[in-house]
N, C-alpha and C positions, 0 to 999 in steps of 0.2 A: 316236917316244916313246910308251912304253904307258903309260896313268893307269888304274889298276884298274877306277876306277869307271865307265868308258867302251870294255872289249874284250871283247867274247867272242870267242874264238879258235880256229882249227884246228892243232892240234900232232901230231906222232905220240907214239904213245903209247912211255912211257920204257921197256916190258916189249916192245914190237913197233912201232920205228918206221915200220914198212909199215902200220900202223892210222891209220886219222884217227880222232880224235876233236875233240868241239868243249866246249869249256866256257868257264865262267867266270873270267877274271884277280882271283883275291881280293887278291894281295899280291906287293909285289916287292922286289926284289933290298933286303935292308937292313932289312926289317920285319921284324914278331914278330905273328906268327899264335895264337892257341888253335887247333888241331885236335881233329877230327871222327873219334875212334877210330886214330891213327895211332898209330904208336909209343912217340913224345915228347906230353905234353900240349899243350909249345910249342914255333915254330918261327921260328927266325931264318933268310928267305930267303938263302940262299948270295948271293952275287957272280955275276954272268950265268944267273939264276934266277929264276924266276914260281913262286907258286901258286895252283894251278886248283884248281875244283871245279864241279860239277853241280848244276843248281839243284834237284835230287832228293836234296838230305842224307839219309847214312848209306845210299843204294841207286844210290851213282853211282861208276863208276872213275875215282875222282882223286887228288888229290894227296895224300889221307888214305889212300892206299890205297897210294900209290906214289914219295912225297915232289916236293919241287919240282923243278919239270921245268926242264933247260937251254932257253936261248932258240935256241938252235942246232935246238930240236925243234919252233919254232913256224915257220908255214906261213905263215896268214893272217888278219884279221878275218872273223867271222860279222856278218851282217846281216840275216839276213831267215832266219824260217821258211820253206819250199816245200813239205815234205812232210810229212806228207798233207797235200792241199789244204785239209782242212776248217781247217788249221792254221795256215794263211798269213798273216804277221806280221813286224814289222819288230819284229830287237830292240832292247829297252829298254835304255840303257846306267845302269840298277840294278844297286846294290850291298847287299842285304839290307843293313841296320843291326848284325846279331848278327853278318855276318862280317867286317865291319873290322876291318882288322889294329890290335892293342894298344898300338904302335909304328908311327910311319911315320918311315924312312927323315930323316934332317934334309938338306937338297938344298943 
């Protein structure tokens, strides 16, 4: 079970599933997103759908760049910085405040 406010994740990427990339679970299946330069202002996650994003707004390939990714593209949880070492860290399961979805999903 994925709760946004607790995955950082490794997916392939929706343009080159042979890519990892690792981001942020902002939103899922059933919510409503404001995006970050996408096409739509807003985004209602599809049905077996996440939206990512990088905690580098507006300079990260995500989901604003490439809409919500299927679950069938995700891999695994991130946990931990390694590299570079100076960088080494457990991640934080934060959810900036500004990108909660506007809409959550009613369960």
């Amino acid at each position: 079970n994925i709760h946004s406010e607790s995955w950082t994740i490794q997916t392939g990427s929706p343009r080159n599933p042979e890519q990892k990339i690792i981001k942020r679970v902002i939103a899922l299946e059933g919510d409503i997103i404001k995006t970050i330069g996408y096409k739509k202002k807003y985004v209602k996650v599809p049905h077996g759908h996440i939206w990512v994003e990088g905690d580098h707004h507006g300079h990260s390939f995500d989901s604003n760049a490439f809409g919500p990714v299927s679950l069938g593209l995700l891999h695994a949880r991130a946990t931990h910085i390694l590299w570079p070492p100076k960088r080494w860290q457990k991640l934080q399961p934060i959810l900036p405040p500004e990108r909660k979805p506007l809409q959550k999903e009613q369960e």
